[in-house]
PyMOL Python script that loads the backbone (N, CA, C, O; Angstrom):
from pymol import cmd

cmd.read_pdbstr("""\
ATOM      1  N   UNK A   1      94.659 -14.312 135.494  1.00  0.00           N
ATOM      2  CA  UNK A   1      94.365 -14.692 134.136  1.00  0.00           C
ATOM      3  C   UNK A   1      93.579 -15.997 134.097  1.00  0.00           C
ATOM      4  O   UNK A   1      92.853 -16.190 133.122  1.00  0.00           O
ATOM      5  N   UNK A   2      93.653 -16.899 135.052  1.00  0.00           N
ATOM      6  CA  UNK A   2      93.350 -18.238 135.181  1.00  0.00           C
ATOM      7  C   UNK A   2      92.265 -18.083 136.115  1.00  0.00           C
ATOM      8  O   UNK A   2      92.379 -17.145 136.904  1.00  0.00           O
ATOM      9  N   UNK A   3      91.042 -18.940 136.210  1.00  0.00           N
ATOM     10  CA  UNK A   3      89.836 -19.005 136.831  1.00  0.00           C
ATOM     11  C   UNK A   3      90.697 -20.093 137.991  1.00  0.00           C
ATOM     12  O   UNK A   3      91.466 -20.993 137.651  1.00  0.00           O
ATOM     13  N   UNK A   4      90.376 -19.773 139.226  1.00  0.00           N
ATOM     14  CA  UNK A   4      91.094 -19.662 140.262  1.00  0.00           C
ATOM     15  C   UNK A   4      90.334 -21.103 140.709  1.00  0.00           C
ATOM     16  O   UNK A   4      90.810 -22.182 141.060  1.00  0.00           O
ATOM     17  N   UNK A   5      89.333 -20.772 140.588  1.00  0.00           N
ATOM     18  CA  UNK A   5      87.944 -22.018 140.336  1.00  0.00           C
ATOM     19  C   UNK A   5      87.999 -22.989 140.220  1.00  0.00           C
ATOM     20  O   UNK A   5      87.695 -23.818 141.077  1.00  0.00           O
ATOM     21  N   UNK A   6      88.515 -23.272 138.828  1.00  0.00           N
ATOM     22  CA  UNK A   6      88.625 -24.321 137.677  1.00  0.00           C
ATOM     23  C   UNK A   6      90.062 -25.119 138.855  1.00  0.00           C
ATOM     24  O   UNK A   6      90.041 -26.031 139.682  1.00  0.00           O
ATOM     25  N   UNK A   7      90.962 -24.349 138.433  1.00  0.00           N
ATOM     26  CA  UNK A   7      92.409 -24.843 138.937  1.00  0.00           C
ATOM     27  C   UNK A   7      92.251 -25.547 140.306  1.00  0.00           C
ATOM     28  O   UNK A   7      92.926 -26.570 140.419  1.00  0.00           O
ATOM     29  N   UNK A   8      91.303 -25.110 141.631  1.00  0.00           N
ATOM     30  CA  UNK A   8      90.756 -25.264 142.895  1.00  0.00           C
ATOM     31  C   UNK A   8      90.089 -26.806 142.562  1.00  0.00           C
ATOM     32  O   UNK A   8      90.449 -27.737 143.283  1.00  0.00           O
ATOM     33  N   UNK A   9      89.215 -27.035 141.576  1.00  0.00           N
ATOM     34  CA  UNK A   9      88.636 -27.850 141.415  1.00  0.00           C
ATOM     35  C   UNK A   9      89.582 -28.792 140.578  1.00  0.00           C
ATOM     36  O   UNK A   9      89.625 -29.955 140.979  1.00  0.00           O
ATOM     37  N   UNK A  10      89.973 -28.629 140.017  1.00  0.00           N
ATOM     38  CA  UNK A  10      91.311 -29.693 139.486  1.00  0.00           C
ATOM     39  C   UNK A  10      91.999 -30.021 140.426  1.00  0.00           C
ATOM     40  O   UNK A  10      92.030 -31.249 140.503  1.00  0.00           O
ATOM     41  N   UNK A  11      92.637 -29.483 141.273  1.00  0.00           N
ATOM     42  CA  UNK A  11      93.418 -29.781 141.605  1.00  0.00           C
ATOM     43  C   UNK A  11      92.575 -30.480 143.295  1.00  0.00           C
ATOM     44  O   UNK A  11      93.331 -30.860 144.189  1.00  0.00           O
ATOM     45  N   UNK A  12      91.068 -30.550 143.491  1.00  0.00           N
ATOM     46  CA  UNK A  12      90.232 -31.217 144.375  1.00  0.00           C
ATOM     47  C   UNK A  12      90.252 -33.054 144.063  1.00  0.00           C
ATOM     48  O   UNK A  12      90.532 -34.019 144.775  1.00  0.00           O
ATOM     49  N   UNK A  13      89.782 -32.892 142.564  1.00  0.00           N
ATOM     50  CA  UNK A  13      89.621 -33.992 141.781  1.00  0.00           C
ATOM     51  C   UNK A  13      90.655 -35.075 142.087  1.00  0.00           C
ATOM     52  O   UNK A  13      90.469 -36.186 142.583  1.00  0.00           O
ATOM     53  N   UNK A  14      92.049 -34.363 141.581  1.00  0.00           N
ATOM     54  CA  UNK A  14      93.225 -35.252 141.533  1.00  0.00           C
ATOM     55  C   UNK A  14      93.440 -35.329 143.109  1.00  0.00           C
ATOM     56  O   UNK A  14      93.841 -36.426 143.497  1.00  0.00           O
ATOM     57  N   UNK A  15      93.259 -34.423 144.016  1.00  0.00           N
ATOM     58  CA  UNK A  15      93.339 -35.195 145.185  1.00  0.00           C
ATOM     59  C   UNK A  15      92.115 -36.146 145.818  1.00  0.00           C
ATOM     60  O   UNK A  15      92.198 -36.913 146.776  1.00  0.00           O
ATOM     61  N   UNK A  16      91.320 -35.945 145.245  1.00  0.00           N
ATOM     62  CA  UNK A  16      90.033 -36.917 145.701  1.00  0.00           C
ATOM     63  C   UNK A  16      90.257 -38.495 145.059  1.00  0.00           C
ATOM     64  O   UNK A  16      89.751 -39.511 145.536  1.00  0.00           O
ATOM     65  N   UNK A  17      91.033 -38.442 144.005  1.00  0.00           N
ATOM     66  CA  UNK A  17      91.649 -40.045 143.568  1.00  0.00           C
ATOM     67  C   UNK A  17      92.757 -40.483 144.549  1.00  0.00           C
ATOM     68  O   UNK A  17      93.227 -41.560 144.181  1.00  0.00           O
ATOM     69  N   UNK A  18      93.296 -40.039 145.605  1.00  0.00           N
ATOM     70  CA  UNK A  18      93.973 -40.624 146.278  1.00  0.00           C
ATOM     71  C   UNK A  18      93.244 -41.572 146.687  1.00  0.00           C
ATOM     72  O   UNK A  18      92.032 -41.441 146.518  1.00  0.00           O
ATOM     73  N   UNK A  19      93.546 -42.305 147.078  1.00  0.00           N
ATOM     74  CA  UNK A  19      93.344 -43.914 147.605  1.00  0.00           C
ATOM     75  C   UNK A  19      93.135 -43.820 149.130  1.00  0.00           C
ATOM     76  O   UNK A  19      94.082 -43.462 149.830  1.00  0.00           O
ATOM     77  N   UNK A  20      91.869 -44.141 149.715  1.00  0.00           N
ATOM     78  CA  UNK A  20      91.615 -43.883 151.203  1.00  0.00           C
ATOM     79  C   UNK A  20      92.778 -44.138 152.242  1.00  0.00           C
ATOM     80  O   UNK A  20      92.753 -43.834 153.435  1.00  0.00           O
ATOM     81  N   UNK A  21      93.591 -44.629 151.695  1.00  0.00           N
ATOM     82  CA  UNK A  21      94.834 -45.055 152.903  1.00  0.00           C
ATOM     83  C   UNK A  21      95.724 -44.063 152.951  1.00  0.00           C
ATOM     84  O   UNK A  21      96.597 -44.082 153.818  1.00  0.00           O
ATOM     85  N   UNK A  22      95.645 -43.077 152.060  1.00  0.00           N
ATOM     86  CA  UNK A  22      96.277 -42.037 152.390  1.00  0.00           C
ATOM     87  C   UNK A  22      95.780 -40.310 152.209  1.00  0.00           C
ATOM     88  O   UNK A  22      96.229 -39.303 151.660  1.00  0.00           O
ATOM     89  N   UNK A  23      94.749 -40.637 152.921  1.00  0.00           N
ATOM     90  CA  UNK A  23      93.813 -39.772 153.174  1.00  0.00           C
ATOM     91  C   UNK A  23      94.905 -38.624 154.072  1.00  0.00           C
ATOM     92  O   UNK A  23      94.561 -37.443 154.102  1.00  0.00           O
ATOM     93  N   UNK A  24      96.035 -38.995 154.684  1.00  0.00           N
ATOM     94  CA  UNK A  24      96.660 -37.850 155.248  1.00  0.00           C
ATOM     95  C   UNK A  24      97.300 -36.960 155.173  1.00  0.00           C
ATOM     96  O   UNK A  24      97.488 -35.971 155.882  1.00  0.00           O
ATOM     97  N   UNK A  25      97.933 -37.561 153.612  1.00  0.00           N
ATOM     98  CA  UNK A  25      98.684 -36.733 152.615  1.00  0.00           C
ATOM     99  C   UNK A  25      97.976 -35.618 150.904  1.00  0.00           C
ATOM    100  O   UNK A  25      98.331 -34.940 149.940  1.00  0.00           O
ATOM    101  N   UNK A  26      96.289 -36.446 151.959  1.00  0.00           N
ATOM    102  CA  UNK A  26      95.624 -35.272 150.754  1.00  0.00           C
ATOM    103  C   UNK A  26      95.286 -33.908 150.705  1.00  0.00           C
ATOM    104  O   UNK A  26      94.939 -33.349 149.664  1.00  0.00           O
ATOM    105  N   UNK A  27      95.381 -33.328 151.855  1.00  0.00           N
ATOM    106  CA  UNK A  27      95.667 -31.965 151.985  1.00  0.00           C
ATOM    107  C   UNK A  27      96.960 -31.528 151.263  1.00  0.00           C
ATOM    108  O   UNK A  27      96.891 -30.660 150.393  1.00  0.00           O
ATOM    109  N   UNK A  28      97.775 -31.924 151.493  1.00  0.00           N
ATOM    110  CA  UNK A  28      99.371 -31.868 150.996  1.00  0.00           C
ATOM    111  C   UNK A  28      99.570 -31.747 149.409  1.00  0.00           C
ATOM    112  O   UNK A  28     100.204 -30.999 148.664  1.00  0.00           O
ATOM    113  N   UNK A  29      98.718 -32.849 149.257  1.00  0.00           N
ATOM    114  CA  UNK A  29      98.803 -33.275 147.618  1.00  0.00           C
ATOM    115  C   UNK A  29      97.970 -32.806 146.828  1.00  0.00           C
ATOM    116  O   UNK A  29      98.017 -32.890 145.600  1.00  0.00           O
ATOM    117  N   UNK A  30      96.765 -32.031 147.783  1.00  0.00           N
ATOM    118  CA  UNK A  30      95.912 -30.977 146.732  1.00  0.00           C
ATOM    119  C   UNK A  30      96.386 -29.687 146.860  1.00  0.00           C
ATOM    120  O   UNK A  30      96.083 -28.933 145.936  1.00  0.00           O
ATOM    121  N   UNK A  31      97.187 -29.137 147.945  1.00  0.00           N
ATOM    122  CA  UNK A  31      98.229 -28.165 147.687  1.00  0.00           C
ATOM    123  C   UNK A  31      99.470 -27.924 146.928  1.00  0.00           C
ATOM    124  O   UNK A  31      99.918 -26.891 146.431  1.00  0.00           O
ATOM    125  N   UNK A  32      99.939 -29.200 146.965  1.00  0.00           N
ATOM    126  CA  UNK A  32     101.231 -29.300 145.885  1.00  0.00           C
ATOM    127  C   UNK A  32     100.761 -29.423 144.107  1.00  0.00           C
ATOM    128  O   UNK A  32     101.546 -29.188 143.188  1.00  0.00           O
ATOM    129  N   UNK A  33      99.243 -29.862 143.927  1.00  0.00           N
ATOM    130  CA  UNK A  33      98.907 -30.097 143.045  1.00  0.00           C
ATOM    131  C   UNK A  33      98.481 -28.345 142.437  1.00  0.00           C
ATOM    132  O   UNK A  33      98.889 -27.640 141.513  1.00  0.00           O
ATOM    133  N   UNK A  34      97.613 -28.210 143.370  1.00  0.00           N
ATOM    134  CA  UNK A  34      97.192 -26.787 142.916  1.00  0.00           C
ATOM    135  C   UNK A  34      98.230 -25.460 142.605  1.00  0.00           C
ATOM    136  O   UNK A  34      98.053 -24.463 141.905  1.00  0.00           O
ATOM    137  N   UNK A  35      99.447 -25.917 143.478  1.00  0.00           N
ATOM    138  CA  UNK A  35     100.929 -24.772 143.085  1.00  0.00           C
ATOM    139  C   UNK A  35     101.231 -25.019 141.634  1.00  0.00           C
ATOM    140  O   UNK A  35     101.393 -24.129 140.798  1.00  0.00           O
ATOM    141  N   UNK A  36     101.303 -26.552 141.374  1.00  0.00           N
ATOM    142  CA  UNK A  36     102.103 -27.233 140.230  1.00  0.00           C
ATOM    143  C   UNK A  36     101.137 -26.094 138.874  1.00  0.00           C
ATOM    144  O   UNK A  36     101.568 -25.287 138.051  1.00  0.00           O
ATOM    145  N   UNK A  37      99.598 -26.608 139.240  1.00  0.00           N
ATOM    146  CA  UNK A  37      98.585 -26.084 138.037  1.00  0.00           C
ATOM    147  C   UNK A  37      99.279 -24.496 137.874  1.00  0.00           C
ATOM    148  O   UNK A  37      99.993 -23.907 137.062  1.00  0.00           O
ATOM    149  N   UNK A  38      98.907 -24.340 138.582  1.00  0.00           N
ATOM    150  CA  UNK A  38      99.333 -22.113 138.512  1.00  0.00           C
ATOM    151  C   UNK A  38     100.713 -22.286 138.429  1.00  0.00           C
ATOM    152  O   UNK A  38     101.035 -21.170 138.022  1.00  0.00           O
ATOM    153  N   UNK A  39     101.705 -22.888 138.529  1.00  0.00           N
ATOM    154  CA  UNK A  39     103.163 -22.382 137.749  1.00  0.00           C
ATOM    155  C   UNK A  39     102.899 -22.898 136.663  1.00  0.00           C
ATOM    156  O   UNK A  39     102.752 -22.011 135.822  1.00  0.00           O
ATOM    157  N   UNK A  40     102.755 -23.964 136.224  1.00  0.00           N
ATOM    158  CA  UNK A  40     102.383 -24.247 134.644  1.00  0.00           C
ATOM    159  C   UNK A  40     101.683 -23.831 134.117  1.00  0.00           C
ATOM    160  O   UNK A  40     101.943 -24.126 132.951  1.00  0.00           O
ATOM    161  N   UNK A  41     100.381 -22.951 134.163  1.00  0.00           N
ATOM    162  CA  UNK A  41      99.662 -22.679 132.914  1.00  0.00           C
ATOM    163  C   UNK A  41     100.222 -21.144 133.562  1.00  0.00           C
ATOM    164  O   UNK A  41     100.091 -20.179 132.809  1.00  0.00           O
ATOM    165  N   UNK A  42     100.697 -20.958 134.618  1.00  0.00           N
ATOM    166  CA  UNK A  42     101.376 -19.545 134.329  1.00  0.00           C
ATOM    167  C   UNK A  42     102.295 -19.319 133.245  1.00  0.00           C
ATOM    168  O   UNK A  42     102.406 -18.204 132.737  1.00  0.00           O
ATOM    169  N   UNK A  43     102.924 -20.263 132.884  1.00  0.00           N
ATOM    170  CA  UNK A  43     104.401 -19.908 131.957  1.00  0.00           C
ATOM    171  C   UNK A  43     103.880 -20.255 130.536  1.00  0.00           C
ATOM    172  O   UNK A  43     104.543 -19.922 129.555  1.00  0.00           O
ATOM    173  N   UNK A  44     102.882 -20.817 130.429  1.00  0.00           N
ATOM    174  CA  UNK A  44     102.234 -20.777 129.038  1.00  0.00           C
ATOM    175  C   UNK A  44     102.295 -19.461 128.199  1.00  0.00           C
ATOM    176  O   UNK A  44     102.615 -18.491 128.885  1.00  0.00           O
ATOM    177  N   UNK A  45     102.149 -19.291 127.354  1.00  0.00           N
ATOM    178  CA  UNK A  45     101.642 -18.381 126.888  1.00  0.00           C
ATOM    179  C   UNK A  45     100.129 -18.096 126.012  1.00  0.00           C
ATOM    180  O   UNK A  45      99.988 -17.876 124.809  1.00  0.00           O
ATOM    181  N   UNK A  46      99.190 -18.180 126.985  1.00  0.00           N
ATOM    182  CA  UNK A  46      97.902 -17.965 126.614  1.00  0.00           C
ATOM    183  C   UNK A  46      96.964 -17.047 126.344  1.00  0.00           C
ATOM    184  O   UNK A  46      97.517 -16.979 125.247  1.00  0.00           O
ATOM    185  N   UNK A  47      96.236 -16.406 126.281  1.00  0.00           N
ATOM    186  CA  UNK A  47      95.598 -15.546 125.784  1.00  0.00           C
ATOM    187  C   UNK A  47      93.874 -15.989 126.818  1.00  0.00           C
ATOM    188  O   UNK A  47      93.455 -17.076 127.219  1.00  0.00           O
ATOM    189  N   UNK A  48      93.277 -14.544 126.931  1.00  0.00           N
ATOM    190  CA  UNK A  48      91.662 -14.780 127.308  1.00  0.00           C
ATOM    191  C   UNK A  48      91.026 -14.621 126.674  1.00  0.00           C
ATOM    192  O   UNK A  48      91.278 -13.830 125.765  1.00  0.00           O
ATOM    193  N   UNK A  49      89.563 -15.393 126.762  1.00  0.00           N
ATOM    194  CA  UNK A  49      89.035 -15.432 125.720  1.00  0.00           C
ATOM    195  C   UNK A  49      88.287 -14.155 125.000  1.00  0.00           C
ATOM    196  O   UNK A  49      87.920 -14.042 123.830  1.00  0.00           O
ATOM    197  N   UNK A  50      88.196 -13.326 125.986  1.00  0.00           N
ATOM    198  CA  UNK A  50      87.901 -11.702 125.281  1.00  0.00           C
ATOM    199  C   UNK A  50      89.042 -11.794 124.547  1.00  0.00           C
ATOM    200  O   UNK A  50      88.798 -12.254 123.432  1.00  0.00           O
ATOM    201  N   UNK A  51      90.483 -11.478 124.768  1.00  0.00           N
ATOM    202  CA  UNK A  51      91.505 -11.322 123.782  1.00  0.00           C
ATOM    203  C   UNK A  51      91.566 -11.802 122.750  1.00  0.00           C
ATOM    204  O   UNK A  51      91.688 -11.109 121.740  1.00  0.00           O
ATOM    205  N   UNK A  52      91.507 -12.936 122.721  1.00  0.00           N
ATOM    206  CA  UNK A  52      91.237 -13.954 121.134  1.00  0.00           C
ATOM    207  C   UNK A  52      89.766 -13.366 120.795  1.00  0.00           C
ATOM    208  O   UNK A  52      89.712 -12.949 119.638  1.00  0.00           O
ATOM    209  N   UNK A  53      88.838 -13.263 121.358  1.00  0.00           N
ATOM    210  CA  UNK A  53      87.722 -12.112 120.680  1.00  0.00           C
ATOM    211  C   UNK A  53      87.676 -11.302 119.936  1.00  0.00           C
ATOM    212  O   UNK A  53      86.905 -11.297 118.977  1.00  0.00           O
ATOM    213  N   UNK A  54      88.689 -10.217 120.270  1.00  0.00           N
ATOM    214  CA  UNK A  54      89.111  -9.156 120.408  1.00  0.00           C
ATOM    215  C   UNK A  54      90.084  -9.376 118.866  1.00  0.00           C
ATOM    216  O   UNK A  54      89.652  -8.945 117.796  1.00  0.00           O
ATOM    217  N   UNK A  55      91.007  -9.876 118.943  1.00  0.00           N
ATOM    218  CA  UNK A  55      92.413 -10.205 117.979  1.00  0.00           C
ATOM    219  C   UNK A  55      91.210 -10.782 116.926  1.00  0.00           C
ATOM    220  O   UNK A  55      91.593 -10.429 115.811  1.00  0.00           O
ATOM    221  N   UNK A  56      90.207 -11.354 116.818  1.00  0.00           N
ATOM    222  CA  UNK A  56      89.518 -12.342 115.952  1.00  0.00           C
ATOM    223  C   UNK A  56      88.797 -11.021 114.936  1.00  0.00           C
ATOM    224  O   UNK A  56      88.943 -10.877 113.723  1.00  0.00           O
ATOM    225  N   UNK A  57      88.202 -10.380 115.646  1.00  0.00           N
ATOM    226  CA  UNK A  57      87.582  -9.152 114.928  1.00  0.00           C
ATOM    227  C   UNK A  57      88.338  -8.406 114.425  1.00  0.00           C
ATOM    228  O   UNK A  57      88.128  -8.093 113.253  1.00  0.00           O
ATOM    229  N   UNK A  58      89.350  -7.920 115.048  1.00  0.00           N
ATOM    230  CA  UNK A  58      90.632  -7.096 114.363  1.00  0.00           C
ATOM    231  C   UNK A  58      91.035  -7.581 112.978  1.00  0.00           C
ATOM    232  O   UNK A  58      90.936  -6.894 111.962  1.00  0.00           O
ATOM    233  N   UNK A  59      91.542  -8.946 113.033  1.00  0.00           N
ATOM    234  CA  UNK A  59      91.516 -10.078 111.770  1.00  0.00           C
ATOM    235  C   UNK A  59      90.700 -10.229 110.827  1.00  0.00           C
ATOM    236  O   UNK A  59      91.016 -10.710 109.739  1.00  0.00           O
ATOM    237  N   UNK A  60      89.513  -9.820 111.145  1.00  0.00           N
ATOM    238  CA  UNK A  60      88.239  -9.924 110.108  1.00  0.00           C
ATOM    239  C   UNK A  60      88.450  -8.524 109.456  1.00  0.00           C
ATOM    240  O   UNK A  60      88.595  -8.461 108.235  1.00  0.00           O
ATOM    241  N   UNK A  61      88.474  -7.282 110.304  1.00  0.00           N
ATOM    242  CA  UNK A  61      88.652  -6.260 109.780  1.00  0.00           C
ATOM    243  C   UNK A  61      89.332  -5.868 108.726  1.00  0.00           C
ATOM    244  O   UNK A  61      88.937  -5.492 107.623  1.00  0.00           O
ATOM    245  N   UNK A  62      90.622  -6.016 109.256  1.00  0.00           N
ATOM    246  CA  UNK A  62      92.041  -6.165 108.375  1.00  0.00           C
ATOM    247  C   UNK A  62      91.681  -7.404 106.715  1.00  0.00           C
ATOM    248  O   UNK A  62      91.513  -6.970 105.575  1.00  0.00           O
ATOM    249  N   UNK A  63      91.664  -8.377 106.973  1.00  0.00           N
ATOM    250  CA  UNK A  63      90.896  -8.652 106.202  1.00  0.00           C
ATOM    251  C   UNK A  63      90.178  -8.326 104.971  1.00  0.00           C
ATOM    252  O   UNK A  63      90.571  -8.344 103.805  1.00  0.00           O
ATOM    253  N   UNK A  64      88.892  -7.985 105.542  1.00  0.00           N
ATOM    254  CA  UNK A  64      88.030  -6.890 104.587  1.00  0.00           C
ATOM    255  C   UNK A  64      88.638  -5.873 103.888  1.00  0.00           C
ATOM    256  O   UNK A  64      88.342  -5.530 102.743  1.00  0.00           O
ATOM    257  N   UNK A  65      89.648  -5.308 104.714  1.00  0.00           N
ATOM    258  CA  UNK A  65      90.204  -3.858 104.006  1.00  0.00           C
ATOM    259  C   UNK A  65      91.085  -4.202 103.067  1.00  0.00           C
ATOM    260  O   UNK A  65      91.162  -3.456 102.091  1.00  0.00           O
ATOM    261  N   UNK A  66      92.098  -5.594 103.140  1.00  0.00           N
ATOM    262  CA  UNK A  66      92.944  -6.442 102.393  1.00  0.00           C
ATOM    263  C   UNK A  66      92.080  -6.607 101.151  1.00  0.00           C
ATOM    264  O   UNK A  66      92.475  -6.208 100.055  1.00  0.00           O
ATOM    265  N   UNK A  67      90.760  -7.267 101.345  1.00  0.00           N
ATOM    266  CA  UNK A  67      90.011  -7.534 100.221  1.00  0.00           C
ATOM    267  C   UNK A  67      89.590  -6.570  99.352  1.00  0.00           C
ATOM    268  O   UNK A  67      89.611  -6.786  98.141  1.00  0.00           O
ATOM    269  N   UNK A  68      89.087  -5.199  99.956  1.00  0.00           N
ATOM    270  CA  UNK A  68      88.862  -4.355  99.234  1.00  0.00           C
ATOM    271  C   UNK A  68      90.161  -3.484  98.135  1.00  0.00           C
ATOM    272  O   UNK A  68      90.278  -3.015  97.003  1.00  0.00           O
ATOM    273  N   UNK A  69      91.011  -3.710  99.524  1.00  0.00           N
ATOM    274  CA  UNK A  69      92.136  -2.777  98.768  1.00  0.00           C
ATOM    275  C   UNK A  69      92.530  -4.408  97.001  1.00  0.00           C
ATOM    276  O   UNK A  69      92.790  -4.090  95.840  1.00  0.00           O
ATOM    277  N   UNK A  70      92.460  -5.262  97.306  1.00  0.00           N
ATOM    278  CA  UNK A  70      93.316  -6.120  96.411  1.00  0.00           C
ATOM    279  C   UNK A  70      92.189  -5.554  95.091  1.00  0.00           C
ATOM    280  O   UNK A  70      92.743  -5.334  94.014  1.00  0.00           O
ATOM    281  N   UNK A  71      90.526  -5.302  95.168  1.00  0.00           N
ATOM    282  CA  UNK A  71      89.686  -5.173  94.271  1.00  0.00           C
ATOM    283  C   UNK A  71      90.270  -3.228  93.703  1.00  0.00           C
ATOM    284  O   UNK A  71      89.904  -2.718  92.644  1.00  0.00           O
ATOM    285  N   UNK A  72      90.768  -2.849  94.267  1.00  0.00           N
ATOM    286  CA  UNK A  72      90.980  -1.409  93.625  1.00  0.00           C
ATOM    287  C   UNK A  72      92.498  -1.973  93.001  1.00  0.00           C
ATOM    288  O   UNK A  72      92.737  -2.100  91.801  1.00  0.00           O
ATOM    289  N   UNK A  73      93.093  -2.161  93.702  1.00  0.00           N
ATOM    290  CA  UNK A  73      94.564  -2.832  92.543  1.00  0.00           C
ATOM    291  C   UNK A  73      93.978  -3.342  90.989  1.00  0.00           C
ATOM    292  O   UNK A  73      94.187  -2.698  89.961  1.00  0.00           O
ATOM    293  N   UNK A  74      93.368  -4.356  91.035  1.00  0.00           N
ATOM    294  CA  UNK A  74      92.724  -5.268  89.910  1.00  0.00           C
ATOM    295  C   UNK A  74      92.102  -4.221  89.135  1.00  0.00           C
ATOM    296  O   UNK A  74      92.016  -4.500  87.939  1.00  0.00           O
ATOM    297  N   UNK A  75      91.558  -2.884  89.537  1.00  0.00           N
ATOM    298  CA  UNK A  75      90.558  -2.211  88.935  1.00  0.00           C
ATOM    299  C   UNK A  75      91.970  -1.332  88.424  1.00  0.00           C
ATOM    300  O   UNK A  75      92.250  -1.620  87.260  1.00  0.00           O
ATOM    301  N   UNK A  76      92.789  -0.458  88.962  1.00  0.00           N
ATOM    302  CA  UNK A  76      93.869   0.121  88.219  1.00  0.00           C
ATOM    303  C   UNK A  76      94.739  -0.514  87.237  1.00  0.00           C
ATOM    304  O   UNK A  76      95.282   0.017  86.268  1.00  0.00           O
ATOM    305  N   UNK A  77      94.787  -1.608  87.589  1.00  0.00           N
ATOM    306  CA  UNK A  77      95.718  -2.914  86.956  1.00  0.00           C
ATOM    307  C   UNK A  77      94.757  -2.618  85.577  1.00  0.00           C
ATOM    308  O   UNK A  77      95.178  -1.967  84.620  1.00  0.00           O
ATOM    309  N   UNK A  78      93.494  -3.169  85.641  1.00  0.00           N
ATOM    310  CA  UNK A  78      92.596  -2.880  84.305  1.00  0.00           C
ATOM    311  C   UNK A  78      92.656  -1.781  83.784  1.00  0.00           C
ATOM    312  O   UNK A  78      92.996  -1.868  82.604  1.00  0.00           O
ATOM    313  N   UNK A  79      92.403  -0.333  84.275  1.00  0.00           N
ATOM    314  CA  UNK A  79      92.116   0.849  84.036  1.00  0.00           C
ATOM    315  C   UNK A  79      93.940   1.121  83.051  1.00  0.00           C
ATOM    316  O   UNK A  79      94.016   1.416  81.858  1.00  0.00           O
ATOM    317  N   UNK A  80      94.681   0.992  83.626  1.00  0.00           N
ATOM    318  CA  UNK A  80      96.726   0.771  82.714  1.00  0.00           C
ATOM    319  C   UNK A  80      96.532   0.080  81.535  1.00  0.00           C
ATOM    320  O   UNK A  80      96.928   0.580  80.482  1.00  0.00           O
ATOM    321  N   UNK A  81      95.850  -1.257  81.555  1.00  0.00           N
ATOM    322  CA  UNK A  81      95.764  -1.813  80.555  1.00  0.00           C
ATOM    323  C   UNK A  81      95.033  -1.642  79.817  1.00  0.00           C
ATOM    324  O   UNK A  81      95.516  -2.024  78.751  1.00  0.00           O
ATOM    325  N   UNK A  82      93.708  -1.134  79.623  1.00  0.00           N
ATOM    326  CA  UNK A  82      92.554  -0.710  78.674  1.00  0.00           C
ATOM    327  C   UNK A  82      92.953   0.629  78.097  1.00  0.00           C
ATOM    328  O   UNK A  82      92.338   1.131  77.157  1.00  0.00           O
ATOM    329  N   UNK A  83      94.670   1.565  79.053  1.00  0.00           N
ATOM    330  CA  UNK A  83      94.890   2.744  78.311  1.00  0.00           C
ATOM    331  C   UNK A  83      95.397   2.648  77.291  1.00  0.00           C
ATOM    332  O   UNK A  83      95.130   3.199  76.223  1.00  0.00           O
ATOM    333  N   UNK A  84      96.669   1.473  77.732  1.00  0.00           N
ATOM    334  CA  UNK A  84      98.326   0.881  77.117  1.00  0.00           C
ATOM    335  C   UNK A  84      97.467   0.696  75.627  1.00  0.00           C
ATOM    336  O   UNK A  84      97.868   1.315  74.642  1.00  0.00           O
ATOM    337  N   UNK A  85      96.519  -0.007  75.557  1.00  0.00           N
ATOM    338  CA  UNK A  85      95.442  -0.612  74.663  1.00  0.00           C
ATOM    339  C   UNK A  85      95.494   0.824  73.007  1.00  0.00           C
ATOM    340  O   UNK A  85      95.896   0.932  71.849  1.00  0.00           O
ATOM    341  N   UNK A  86      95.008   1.333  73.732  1.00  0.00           N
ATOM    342  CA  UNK A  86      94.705   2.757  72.624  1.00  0.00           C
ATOM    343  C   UNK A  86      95.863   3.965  72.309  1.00  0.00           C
ATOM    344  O   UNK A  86      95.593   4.896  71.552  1.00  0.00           O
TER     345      UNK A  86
END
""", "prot")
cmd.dss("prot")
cmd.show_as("cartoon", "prot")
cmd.util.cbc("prot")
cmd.orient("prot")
């Protein structure tokens, strides 16, 4: 689910700020770093961005049909009352 990439490179970064004197524990600490990233944004609950794509259009859809249907209510709602009328 996660760009394997991104997380690889995060977790390069934060070991590349180690401090040259402990240049021996940066293998270690860009491995422990990179486990830490993938159990945590594993337990997230996130979505990809096709999915939120995907859910976004669905929403628009639904939507529209909400809108249309509320304009035929308003139109029967009128059509009851212009009868009640006569």
């Amino acid at each position: 689910m996660f760009d394997t990439k991104a997380i690889d490179d995060i977790a390069s970064r934060l070991a590349g700020a180690v401090p040259p004197g402990l240049n021996t524990l940066k293998e270690d600490l860009e491995k422990n770093i990179h486990a830490i990233l993938q159990s945590v944004l594993g337990k997230l609950d996130l979505v990809t961005r096709e999915e939120f794509e995907v859910q976004k259009m669905v929403l628009a859809k639904t939507r529209s049909k909400l809108e249309d249907l509320e304009k035929r209510v308003a139109e029967i709602e009128q059509q009851l009352l212009s009868k009640e009328d006569m």
